[in-house]
N, C-alpha and C positions, 0 to 999 in steps of 0.2 A: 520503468523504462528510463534511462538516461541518455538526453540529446547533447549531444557536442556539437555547439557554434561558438566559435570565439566573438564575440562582440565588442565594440568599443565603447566608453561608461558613457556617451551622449548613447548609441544606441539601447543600450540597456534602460534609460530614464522613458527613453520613447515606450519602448515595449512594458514597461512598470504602467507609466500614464495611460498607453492603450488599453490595457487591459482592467486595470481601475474604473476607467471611466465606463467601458461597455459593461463589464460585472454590476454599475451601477445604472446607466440606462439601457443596456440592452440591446442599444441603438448602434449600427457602425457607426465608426469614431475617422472623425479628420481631423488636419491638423489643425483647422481654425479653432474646434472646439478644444483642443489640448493648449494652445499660445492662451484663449480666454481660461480656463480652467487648471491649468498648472504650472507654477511659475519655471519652467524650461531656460528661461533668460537667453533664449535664441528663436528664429525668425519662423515664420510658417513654413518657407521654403524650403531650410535647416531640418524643420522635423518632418516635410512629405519628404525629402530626400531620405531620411531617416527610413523612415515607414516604407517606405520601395524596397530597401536592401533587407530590411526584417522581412518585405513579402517574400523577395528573391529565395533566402535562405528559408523559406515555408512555417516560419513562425506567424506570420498574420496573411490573411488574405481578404478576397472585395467579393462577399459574395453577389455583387451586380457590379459591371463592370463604371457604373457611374456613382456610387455607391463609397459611401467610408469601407477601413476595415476592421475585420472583428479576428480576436486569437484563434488561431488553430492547436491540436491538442496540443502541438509541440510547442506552442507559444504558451499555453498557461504552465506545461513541463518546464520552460526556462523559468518562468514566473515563480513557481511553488522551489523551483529547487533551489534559484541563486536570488530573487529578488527580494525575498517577504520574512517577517519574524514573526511566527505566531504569539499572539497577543495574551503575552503573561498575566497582566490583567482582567482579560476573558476567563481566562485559565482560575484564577482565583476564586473572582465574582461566581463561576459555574459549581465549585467545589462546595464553596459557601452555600451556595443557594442548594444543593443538593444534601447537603447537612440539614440547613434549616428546615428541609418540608419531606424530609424523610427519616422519619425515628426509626432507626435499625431494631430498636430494643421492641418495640411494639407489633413489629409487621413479619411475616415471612418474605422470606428470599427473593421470592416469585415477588411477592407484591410490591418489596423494592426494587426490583428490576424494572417490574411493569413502571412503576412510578419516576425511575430515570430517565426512560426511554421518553417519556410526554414531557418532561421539564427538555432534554436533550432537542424534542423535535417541536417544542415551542419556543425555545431561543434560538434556535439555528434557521428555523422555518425550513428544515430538509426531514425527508424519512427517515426516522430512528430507526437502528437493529438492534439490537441485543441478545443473543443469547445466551438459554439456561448453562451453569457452570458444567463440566463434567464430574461426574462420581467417578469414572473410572478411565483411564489416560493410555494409549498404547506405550509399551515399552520395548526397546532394542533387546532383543535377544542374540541376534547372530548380523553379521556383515560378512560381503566376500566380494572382493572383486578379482572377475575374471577377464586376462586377456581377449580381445576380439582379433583386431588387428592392429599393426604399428601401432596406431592412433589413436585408438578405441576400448574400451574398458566396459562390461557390465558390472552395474553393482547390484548386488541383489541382497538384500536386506528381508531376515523375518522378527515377526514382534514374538510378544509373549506370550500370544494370543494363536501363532504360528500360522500368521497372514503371513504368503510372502509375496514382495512384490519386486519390481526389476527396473532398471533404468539404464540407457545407452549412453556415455559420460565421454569427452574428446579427455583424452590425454595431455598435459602440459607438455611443454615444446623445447627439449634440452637445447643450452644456450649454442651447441654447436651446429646446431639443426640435424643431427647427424640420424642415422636409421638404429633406433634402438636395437640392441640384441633380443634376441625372443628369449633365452634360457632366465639373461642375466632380467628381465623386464617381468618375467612370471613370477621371479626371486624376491625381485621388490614388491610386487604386489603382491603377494603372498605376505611379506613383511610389513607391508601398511595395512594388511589385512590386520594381520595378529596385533599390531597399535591400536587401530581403529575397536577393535572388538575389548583388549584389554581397559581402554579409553570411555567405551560409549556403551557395555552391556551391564544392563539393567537399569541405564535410565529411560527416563521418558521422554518419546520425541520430542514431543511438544518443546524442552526444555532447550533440544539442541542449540538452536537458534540464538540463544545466549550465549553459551560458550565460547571464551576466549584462546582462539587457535592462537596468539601469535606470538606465543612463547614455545616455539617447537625443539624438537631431539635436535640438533646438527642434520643429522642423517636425512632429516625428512623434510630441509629446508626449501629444497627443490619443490613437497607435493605441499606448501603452503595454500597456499592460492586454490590446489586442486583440493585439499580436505575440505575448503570452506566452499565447495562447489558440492561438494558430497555431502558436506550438514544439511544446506539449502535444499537439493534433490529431497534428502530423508525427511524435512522437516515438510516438503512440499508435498510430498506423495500420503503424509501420515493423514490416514482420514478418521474419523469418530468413532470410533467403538461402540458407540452406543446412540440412539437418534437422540438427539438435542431440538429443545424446543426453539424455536426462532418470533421473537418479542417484537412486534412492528409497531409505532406511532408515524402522528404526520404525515398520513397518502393523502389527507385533504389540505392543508397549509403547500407542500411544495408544489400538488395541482393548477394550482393558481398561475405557475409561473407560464410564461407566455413559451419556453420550448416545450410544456407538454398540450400542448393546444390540439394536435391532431386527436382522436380518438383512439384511432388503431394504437397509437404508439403508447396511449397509457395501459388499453387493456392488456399488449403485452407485458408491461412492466407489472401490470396488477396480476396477471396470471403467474409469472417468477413469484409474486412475494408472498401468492398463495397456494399452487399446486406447486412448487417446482422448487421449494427450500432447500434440498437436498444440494443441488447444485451452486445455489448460492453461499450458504454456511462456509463450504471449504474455501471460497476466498475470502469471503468474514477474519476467517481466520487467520487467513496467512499473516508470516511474520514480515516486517521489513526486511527489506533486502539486505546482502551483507557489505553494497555498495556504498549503503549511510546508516557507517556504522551510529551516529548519533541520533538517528530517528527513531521516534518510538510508536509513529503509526503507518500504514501503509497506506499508498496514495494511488490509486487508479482512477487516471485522468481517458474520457470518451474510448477511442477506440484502443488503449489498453487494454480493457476489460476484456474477457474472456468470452461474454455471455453476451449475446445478439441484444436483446431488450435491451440492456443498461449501455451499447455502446453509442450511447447520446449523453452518457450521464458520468458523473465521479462519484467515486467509492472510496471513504474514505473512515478506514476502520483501523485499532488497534486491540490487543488483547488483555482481558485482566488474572487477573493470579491469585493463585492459592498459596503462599509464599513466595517460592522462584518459580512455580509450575504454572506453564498459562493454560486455563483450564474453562473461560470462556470469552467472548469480544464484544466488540461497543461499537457502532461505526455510524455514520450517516451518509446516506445517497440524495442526489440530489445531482441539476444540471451539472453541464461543465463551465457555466458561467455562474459560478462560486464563491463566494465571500473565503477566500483557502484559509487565512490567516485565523480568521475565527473559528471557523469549521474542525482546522487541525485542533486550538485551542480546546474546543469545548471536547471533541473525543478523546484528547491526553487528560482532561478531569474528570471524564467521564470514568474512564479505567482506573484510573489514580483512585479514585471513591471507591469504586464496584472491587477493587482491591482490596482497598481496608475495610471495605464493611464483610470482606471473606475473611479476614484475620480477626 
């Protein structure tokens, strides 16, 4: 999910500080505590005026009306997207450390896996995922998209396996706004059909997701934007081929934290991470969006998430590879009051290893 607020760089240091400080006490945050705790070099008055218009635009709120306040999802969204640098350091230290206490040469797959996922969910202190690689990957056999109306396009795509599955896709919006023809619009699609298929049959979905669209024909400059919406669909709907196992640490370390306090709300999540794997995996999986294109893991902050249990929670997974082929993932769950910086760090080393120990 991408929030659009424009904010001004005092606003942004407010919202950096607030949510720093709550991530670290838990506690809603006012301004007195941020003037003591961070050097702002301006007045408490300066930063509750601050803290008002971040509520306004629904990045923070008071959950008691007398009460400091604490980030909303879309306030840790600004936080993870424009404020923070995942911590290259962590990044090292986690790779290092997962060298040192895991001899590849000596162990099975399985056992290095298992063995990531406990060093993963004892430095993060969040639930490790991981899991088993695939043996065997869907691949693109056929594409086609079909006319609906003006605006509307199915794509319907089968593997090799000759699943086929369908998707309802909005059409890009020529610059004159005008009403396409039906003749000359079934022509063109018909024509990015025959690209798309010359382009993309007999790889593996999985792969799409990589693929650099933005060297296109001339001719097909106009469906830019729309192919890289049709990779994403193909890459989103491609589901397992085969059951994969799902590798859990740390349900007892993130327990601790004071949002999972209620009962109910843990056994829900304990029952996802034990009957209900099926459901979970395909977002494991997903890729990063094609909105950042520099990001290499995917970030599902509270009520993004898809699945009722985890929308209290971040999900924050990437995938690792068999060469270029992502063929299984690393992720950790955990609140949405997150340590993101680290977090993102240790599952980019997480992959980065679980990568080269497949090579």
């Amino acid at each position: 999910m991408s929030v659009q607020v424009n904010l001004t760089h005092r606003q942004q240091q407010v919202l950096w500080a607030t949510v720093r400080h709550y991530i670290a006490t838990a506690e809603p945050v006012g301004s007195e505590a941020l003037v003591k705790e961070y050097n702002l070099s301006v007045s408490s008055a300066t930063i509750r005026n601050a803290m008002g218009v971040l509520e306004k635009v629904g990045l923070l709120y008071q959950p008691h009306t007398s009460a400091g306040r604490v980030p909303s999802d879309s306030g840790y969204r600004i936080y993870v997207d424009q404020l923070i640098t995942p911590s290259n350091e962590l990044n090292l230290h986690v790779e290092q450390l997962l060298s040192d206490r895991l001899n590849r040469d000596d162990r099975s797959l399985e056992a290095v896996l298992r063995g990531a996922a406990q060093i993963l969910a004892t430095v993060s202190g969040y639930i490790a995922l991981i899991t088993t690689p695939q043996t065997q990957t869907a691949h693109l056999r056929h594409v086609q998209l079909v006319p609906v109306d003006s605006g509307r396009v199915m794509l319907i795509f089968v593997t090799n396996s000759y699943e086929t599955q369908s998707a309802l896709m909005e059409l890009p919006v020529a610059d004159d706004s005008s009403e396409p023809d039906a003749d000359l619009l079934e022509r063109e699609l018909q024509l990015l059909s025959n690209f798309l298929n010359s382009e993309l049959r007999g790889r593996a979905i999985a792969e799409l997701a990589t693929l650099d669209w933005s060297e296109l024909d001339r001719g097909f400059q106009r469906y830019g934007d729309f192919l890289k919406a049709i990779l994403s669909e193909l890459t989103r709907r491609s589901q397992f081929p085969a059951p994969t196992q799902l590798l859990i640490s740390g349900l007892s370390e993130v327990l601790r934290q004071p949002e999972f306090s209620e009962v109910q709300q843990v056994k829900t999540i304990v029952h996802l991470l034990e009957e209900e794997q099926d459901q979970l995996v395909p977002l494991i999986f997903e890729q990063p969006g094609f909105d950042k294109p520099g990001r290499r893991v995917m970030i599902r902050i509270g009520s993004e998430n898809l699945l009722e249990p985890i929308r209290t929670c971040t999900l924050i997974s990437s995938t690792y590879c068999k060469g270029t082929t992502p063929v299984g993932s690393v992720g950790v769950l955990g609140p949405t009051r997150m340590v993101y910086e680290n977090a993102i760090a240790l599952v980019e080393a997480a992959a980065d290893y679980l990568s080269d120990a497949l090579s």
